[in-house]
C-alpha positions, 0 to 999 in steps of 0.5 A, a space after each residue: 663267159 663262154 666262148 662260141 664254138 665255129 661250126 659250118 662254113 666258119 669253121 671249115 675255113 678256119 681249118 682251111 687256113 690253117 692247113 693252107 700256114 702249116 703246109 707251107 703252101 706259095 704265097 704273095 710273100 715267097 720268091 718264085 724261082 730264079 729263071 736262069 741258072 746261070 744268073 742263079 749261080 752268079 749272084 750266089 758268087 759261084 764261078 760258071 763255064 759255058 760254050 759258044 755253039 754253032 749248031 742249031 740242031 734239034 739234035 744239038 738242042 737236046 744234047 746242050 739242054 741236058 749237059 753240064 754246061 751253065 750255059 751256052 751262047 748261040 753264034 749268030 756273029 758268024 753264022 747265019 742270022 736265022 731267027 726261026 732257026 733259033 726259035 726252032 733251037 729254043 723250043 727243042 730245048 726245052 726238057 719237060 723231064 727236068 721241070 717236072 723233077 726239079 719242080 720250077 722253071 729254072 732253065 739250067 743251061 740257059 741259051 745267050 745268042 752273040 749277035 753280029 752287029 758291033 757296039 758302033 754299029 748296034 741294031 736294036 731290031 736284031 736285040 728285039 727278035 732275038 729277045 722276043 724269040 726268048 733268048 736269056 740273054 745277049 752277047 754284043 761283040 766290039 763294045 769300045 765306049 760307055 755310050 755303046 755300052 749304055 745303048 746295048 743295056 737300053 736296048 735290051 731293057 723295056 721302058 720303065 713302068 712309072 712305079 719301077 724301082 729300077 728305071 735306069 738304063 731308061 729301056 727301048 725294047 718294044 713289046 711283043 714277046 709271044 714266043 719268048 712268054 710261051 718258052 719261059 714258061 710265063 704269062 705275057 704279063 709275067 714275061 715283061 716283068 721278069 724279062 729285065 736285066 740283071 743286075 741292073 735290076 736284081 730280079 731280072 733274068 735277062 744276062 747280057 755279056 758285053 765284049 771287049 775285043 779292041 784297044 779302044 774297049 780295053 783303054 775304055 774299060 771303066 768308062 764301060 764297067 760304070 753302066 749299070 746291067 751288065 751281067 759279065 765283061 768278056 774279054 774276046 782274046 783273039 780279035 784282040 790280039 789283031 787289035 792290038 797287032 800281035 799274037 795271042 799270048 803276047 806280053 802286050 796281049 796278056 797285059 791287056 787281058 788282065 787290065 781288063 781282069 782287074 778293072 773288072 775285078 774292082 767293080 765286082 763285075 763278072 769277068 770273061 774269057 775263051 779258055 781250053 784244057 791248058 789254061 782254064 784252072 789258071 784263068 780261074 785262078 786269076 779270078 775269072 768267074 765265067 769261062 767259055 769253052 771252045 766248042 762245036 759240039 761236045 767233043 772230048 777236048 771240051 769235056 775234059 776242060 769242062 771237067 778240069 773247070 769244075 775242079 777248079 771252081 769253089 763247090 
């Protein structure tokens, strides 16, 4: 028996389909591109250099946006806390050159905002603008206990839609992410279903660095590493040096610096430190995966240790 040949309407949509499965065209099935680079980087075990900045130019904007930072963390511990000039800071940074190149919204050179308030005292109002304004992510300086560092986790998380894979830390973020949305590049929709923290949640694009800067942190460490969402534990050297009562570089200094290394080491969980020209190849070496970069602004000492970084790190 012959079998009928399509014709018309049926078989121009079979030719359709057809192009559409050969082309390799976006589907309901394919991954969209990860959001933020650094997490990007991270997850595939890369180690990643950044820089905690204080100028909030349009000029500095563009000129970290287009650096070879992975990311950058907007001071707002000790500057000013200005929400329209941060917002004013995101949107100058965006490169329309570099979307258009690379083809997807991945933000290479993803902006953390440090805010001021310390885990014993932690404003979740201060984590929701800032969020909302459309940071990647936060940084929370003094976290000394596991309760501090679930509340930060919460505080950046939405609540859980009743079908989440990944309801826990339970969220407290409320919802009104306007700017944020429009930065990202996303509908409001898609906004709140990405913007979560990794990797609490694996897909999430929100990295939240959780500081440890005391004694109380240091002999708290794994209390504190068991909290799922934490995306990097920075250690900050130099208020733990006054925590502890020494100077920095001291025996006891440094060995609370690397019980903090090795704790964060055993649970896989990325450890960060301040570092210059003179130690970040050591610092790396030890196994730490992030470091931070003094910086003002790009000045030669950074890029040369930028570059002595990259060096060190495994391509």
């Amino acid at each position: 028996m012959r079998q009928k040949s399509l014709s018309g309407p049926a078989l121009f949509a079979s030719v359709l389909m057809a192009v559409f499965l050969c082309a390799g065209l976006p589907s309901a099935q394919s991954q969209p591109a990860r959001l933020n680079g650094a997490i990007d980087k991270l997850q595939r075990g890369k180690a990643i250099a950044g820089a905690i900045m204080y100028d909030f130019s349009l000029y500095a904007a563009r000129q970290f946006a287009t650096s070879d930072l992975d990311f950058i963390i907007l001071d707002m511990e000790h500057q000013s806390l200005d929400f329209e000039r941060l917002q004013t800071f995101f949107m100058g940074s965006i490169d329309k050159a570099a979307i258009a190149k690379q083809g997807n919204l991945q933000v290479r050179v993803p902006p953390i905002v440090r805010i001021p308030t310390y885990g014993r005292d932690l404003n979740e109002a201060i984590v929701k603008q800032v969020l909302d304004m459309g940071a990647f992510g936060i940084m929370f300086p003094a976290i000394e206990n596991r309760e501090q560092a679930l509340r930060a986790v919460r505080a950046a998380r939405y609540p859980p839609r009743r079908d989440s894979q990944y309801p826990e830390p339970r969220g407290m973020r409320g919802n009104g992410n306007m700017p944020a949305a429009w930065f990202w590049g996303l509908s409001r929709a898609e906004y709140s279903q990405r913007a979560d923290t990794w990797p609490a949640n694996p897909n999430g694009e929100l990295l939240l660095f959780l500081q440890v800067e005391t004694m109380e942190g240091v002999r708290n460490i794994n209390e504190i590493l068991s909290v799922p969402g934490i995306g990097v534990l920075f250690i900050g050297p130099n208020d733990l040096s006054y925590s502890l009562g020494v100077a920095d570089g001291a025996p006891d200094h440094e060995a609370a610096i690397q019980t903090v290394l090795k704790a964060c080491l055993a649970r896989n969980v990325p450890c960060a430190i301040t570092v210059d020209s003179e130690d970040v190849v050591q610092r790396l070496k030890q196994g730490f995966r992030v470091v931070s970069l003094g910086s003002g602004g790009l000045e030669a000492s950074m890029d040369s240790a930028l570059k002595l970084a990259r060096g060190a790190m495994q391509p």
